[in-house]
Structure formats: structure tokens, C-alpha cells
C-alpha positions, 0 to 999 in steps of 0.5 A: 500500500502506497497511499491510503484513501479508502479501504480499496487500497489495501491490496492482498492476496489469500489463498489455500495451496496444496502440493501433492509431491514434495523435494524428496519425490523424483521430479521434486516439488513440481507442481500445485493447486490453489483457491483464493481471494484477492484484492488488487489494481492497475495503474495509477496510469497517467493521461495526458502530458506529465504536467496534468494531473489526470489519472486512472486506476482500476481496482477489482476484488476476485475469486481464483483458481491457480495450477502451477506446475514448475515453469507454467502457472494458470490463474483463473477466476471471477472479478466483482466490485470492480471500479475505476479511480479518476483524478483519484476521487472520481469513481464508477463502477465496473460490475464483473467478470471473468479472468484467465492469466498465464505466466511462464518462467524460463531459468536464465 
């Protein structure tokens, strides 16, 4: 948390993980699945040139699924309370949806 103007700023993340293998299995702890809950934004993005004070931010609660196995996690799950942040005290409201996300990760 950066700032404080409401309780949207507190970003968090709650989840249950389970991991079926553990170091001592033969391909080591490679793989996981977990549900949770979270809170979390985008931006504060600028609009316009650096001397104006226009912004936006998106702030969004979610339920989420995750499987992750080693290199490759995918997250999905159903945002609600969603709104947007304008000049920081303009605010509306987005409804829900749905999200898929998926990261990978490649050992340099």
C-alpha cells in the first residue's frame, strides 16, 4: 500500500495451496493447486502530458483458481466490485467478470 484513501487500497492476496509431491519425490516439488481471494489494481496510469494531473486506476476484488506446475502457472477466476479511480476521487463502477492469466518462467 502506497497511499491510503479508502479501504480499496489495501491490496492482498489469500489463498489455500496444496502440493501433492514434495523435494524428496523424483521430479521434486513440481507442481500445485490453489483457491483464493484477492484484492488488487492497475495503474495509477497517467493521461495526458506529465504536467496534468489526470489519472486512472482500476481496482477489482476476485475469486481464483491457480495450477502451477514448475515453469507454467494458470490463474483463473471471477472479478466483482470492480471500479475505476479518476483524478483519484472520481469513481464508477465496473460490475464483473471473468479472468484467465498465464505466466511462464524460463531459468536464465
Amino acid at each position: 500500500m502506497n497511499q491510503f484513501r479508502d479501504a480499496r487500497d489495501i491490496i492482498f492476496e489469500l489463498a489455500l495451496a496444496y502440493r501433492p509431491y514434495t523435494d524428496q519425490d523424483e521430479f521434486g516439488d513440481f507442481a500445485g493447486i490453489s483457491v483464493g481471494i484477492k484484492n488488487d489494481n492497475f495503474g495509477a496510469f497517467k493521461l495526458g502530458n506529465k504536467a496534468e494531473t489526470e489519472s486512472i486506476e482500476v481496482h477489482y476484488y476476485a475469486l481464483f483458481a491457480a495450477v502451477d506446475i514448475s515453469v507454467v502457472k494458470v490463474s483463473a477466476g471471477h472479478t466483482f466490485g470492480g471500479r475505476t479511480l479518476y483524478r483519484e476521487t472520481i469513481k464508477q463502477d465496473m460490475g464483473e467478470g471473468y479472468f484467465v492469466t498465464v505466466q511462464g518462467m524460463y531459468p536464465f
